[in-house]
N, C-alpha and C positions, 0 to 999 in steps of 0.2 A: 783275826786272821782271815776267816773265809769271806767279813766283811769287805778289805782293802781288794780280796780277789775277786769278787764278785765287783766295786768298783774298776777296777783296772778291764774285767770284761766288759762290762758298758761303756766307758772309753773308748775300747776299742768299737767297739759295736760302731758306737756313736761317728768315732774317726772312719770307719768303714762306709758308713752310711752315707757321710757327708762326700765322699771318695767317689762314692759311687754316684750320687746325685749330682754333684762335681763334673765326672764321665760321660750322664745320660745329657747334660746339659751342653757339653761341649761335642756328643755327638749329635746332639738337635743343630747346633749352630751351623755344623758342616753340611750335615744332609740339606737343611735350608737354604745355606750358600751354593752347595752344586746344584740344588733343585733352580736356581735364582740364574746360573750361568748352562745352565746343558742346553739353554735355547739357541748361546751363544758359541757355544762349543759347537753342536751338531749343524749351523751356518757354516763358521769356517769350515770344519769337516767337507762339508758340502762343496764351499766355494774353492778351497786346495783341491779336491778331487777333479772338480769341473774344472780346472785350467792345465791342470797336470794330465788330464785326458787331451782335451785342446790340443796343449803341447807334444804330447806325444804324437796325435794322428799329424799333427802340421812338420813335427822331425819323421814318422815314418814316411809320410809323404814325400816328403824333398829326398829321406833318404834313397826312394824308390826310385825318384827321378833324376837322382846324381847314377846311380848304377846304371839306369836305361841308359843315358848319356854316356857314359864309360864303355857300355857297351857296344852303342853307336860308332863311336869314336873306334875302340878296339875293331870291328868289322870293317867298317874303313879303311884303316891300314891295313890289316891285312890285304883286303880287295887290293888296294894303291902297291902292295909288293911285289903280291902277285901279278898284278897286269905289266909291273915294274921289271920282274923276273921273265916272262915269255917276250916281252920287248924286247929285253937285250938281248935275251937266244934266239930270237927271230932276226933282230941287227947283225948277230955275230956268225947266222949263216947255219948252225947246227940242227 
């Protein structure tokens, strides 16, 4: 009896071992494969950051210069109502 149990612990021993060896092997695989791509990853990183910067100073740009423009425009009319506004009460005598 203590024999088969003492079998069936080495089995498992055995099954665990191989489990494990299994594990370190397929975490070797990974670590080499990201080690194999992080050159590639940390590029795009790089290359999405540098356009999305790009991108953004070239939209806050324009966006700067649509508002100047709006604003422009906005003081303009105004000016044009008002000179618009004293012409006619200057026309209508008051």
């Amino acid at each position: 009896m203590d024999f088969v149990v003492v079998l069936v612990d080495v089995f498992t021993l055995e099954l665990a071992a191989a489990s494990l060896t299994s594990a370190a092997n397929c975490l070797e695989f990974c670590s080499n494969t990201l080690a194999v791509f992080t050159p590639v990853f940390e590029k795009c990183l790089e290359t999405s950051f540098a356009c999305w910067r790009n991108g953004f100073h070239a939209s806050r740009v324009e966006k700067i210069t649509l508002f100047e423009s709006l604003m422009a425009d906005t003081v303009l009319s105004a000016t044009l109502l008002t000179n618009l506004v004293y012409a006619l009460t200057a026309a209508s005598g008051e």
